[in-house]
C-alpha positions in Angstrom: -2.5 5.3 25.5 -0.7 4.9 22.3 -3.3 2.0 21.4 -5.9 4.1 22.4 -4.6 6.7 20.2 -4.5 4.6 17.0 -8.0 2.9 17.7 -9.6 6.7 17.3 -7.3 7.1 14.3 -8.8 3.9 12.7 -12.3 4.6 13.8 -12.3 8.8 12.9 -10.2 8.8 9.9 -10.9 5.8 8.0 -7.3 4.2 8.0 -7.2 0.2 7.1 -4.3 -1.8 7.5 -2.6 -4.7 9.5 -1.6 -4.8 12.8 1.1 -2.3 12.3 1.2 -1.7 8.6 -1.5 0.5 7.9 -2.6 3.1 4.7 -4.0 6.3 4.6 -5.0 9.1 2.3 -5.4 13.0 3.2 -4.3 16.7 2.1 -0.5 17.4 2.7 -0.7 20.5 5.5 2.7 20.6 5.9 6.3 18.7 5.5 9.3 19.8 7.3 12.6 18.4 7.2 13.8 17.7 11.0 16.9 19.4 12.3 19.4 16.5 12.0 19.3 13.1 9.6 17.7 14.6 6.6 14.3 12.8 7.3 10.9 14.4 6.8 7.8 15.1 8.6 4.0 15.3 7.0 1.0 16.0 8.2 -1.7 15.5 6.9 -5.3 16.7 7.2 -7.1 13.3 7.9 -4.9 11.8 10.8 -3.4 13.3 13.8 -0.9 10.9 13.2 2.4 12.1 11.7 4.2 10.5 9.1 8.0 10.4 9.2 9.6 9.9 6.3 13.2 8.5 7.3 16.6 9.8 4.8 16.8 7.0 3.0 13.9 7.7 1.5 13.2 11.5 2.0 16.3 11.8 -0.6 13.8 9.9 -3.4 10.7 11.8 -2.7 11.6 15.6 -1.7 10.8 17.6 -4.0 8.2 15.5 -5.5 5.5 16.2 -2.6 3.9 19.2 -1.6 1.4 21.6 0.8 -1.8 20.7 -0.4 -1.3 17.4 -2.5 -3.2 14.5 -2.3 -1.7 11.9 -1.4 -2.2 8.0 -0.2 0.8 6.7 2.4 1.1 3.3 3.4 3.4 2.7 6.6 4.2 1.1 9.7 3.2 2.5 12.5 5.9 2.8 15.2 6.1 4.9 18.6 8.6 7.9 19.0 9.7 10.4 21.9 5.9 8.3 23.2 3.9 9.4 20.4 2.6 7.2 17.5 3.8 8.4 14.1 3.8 6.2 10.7 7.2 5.5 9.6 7.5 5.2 5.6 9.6 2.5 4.2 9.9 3.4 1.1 9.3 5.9 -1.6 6.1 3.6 -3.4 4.6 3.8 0.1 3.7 7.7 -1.1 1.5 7.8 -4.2 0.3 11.4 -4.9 -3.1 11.1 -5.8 
């Protein structure tokens, strides 16, 4: 299912990448910080995807992102709670366009 998942993604919303490393550029909608760890969450308007955004680098980049920036993301994507999300390794990954 999850491949399934990220096949649409690559098809619908125009994401390129390797196997697992992909990039993708959209609208910020939202970021929230989750309950425990200190690690973000975006979404953004061209992927149902989520991008998680782990402490280590969430502590370089909050502040510097925003609802409704542009903004390109280049990640891995990896599989959480069994949904796929693209995990950010580090703050170049996020370029606000």
């Amino acid at each position: 299912m999850a491949l399934s998942s990220l096949a649409v993604a690559y098809w619908a919303f125009g994401i390129s990448g390797s196997d697992d490393d992909i990039s993708l550029s959209g609208r910020i909608v939202s970021i929230r910080e989750t309950r425990t760890g200190g690690h973000l969450i975006i979404t953004l308007d061209t992927t149902p995807l989520q991008i998680f955004i782990p402490a280590r680098v969430a502590g370089k980049v909050r502040g510097g992102l925003s609802p409704g920036d542009r903004v390109q993301v280049r990640g891995r994507v990896s599989e959480y709670m069994g949904r796929s999300e693209i995990e950010v390794g580090r703050p170049s990954d996020i370029t606000r366009l």
